[in-house]
N, C-alpha and C positions, 0 to 999 in steps of 0.2 A: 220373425217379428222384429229382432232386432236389428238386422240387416233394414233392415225397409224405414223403421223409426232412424238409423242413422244417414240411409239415403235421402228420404224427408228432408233430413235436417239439412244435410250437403246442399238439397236442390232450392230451400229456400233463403240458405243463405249466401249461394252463389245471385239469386235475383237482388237479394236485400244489397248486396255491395256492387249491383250491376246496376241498380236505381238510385241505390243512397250511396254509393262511394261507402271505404271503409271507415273513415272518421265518423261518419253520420248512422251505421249500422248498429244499430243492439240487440243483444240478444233475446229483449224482451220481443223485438219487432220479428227475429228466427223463430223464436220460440213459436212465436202466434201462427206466422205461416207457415210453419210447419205442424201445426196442429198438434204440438206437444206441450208440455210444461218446461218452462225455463230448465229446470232442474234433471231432466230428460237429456238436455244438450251436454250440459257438465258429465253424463254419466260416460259423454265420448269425447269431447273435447274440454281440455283443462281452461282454455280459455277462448276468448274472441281470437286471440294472435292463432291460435292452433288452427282452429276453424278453418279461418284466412288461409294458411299454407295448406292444409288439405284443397283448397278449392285451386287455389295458385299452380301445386302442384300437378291437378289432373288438367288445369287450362295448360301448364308446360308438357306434359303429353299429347292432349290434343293436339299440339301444335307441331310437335317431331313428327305426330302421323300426317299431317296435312303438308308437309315438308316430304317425307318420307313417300308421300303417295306422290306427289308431283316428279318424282324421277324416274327417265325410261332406261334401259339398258341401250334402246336405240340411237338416246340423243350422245351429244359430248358430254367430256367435266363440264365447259361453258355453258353449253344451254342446261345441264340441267343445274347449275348453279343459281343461273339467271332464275331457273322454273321455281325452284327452293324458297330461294329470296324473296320471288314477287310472289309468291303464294303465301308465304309467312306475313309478310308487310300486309297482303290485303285482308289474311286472316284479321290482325291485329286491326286494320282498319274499319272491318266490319262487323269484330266481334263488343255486344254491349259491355263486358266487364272490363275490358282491355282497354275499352271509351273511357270509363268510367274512372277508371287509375291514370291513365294519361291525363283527363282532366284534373283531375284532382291532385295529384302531382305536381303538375302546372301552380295551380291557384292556390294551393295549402300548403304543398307541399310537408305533407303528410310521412313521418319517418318510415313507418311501418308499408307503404306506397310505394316510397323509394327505394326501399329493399326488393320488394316485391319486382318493382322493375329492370332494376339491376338483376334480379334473377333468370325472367323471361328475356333480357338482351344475353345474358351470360351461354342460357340454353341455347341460344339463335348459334351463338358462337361458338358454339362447344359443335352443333350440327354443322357450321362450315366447317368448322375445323378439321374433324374427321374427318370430311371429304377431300379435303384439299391432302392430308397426310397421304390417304390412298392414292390421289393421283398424281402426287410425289414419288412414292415408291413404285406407280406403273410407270415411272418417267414418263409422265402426260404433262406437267409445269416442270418447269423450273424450281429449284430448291429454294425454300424460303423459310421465313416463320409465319407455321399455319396461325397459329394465333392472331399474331398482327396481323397478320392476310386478313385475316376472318374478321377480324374488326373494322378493317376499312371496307370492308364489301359490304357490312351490313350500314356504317356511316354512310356509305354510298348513296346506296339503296335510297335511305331513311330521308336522305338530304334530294337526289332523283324525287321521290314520290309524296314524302308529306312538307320538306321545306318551301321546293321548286312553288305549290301550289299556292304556297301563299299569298305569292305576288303574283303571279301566270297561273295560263290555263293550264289544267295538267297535261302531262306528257303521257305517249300511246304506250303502250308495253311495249312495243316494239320498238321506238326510240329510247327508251330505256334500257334495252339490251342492248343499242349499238354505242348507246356515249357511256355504255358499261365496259362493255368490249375495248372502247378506246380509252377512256381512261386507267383502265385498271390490268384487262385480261390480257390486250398485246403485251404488255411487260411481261407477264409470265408462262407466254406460249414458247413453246420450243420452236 
């Protein structure tokens, strides 16, 4: 019973900050759709901020498995770098709560926001990173530092897929992977 009252709780106030952004959520408005008493929430979360990272943090797994599932053993590092990156970017593009902090971010510039997204880019980067260490150590690239790697591949990406569109039409995925390729990946091929 308690299980269920605190999934409740998770699931309506993942909606509440996927509608209303987190500066604009309360917990009176959790409390109601989740069909609880305000006071019900406090028994699991100390606060709004708690709440928030429980939800943040199961959207940052989400998002390793949707990373995670898009790699074949078939393809390259490259393609599946490529597969990684644009399946994360388009999660993040499609997903409403990740809308919702981006905007709000933007426009308010909400502290609690900005953490939160500093968190999901850090996670992005923490999932190249790993990758790129292993296929360092298969001598599959060149030695480097994964980190900074991993930082400009997800700027990359970010800068390809939601900058490019703001003034141009978007680009295919597949021209995505080859001005990825040239800008980035022939440096670090053997």
């Amino acid at each position: 019973m308690a299980s269920e009252k605190r999934r409740a709780i998770l699931e309506a106030a993942a909606k509440s900050f996927s509608y209303f952004g987190y500066k604009a959520t309360t917990m009176d408005q959790v409390a109601k759709a989740a069909n609880v008493g305000k006071g019900t929430i406090y028994t699991f979360f100390k606060n709004k901020e708690e709440l928030f990272g429980e939800i943040v943090s199961g959207l940052i797994h989400e998002m390793k498995q949707v990373a995670q599932e898009s790699l074949s053993p078939d393809l390259s590092f490259f393609e599946n770098v490529h597969r990684a990156l644009y399946r994360l970017l388009e999660f993040r593009k499609d997903h409403q709560l990740v809308l919702k902090l981006i905007q709000e971010e933007r426009e308010i510039g909400t502290q609690e926001v900005q953490e939160v997204m500093k968190q999901v880019d850090q996670a992005i980067i923490s999932f190249i990173k790993e990758k790129l260490e292993i296929a360092i150590q298969r001598g599959l690239i060149r030695e480097c530092d994964p980190e900074l790697t991993a930082f400009v591949m997800l700027r990359l990406y970010i800068a390809l897929i939601f900058d490019w569109e703001r003034k141009h039409e978007p680009l295919e995925k597949e021209h995505i992977a080859q001005l990825f390729e040239l800008y980035l990946l022939k440096g670090l091929s053997k």
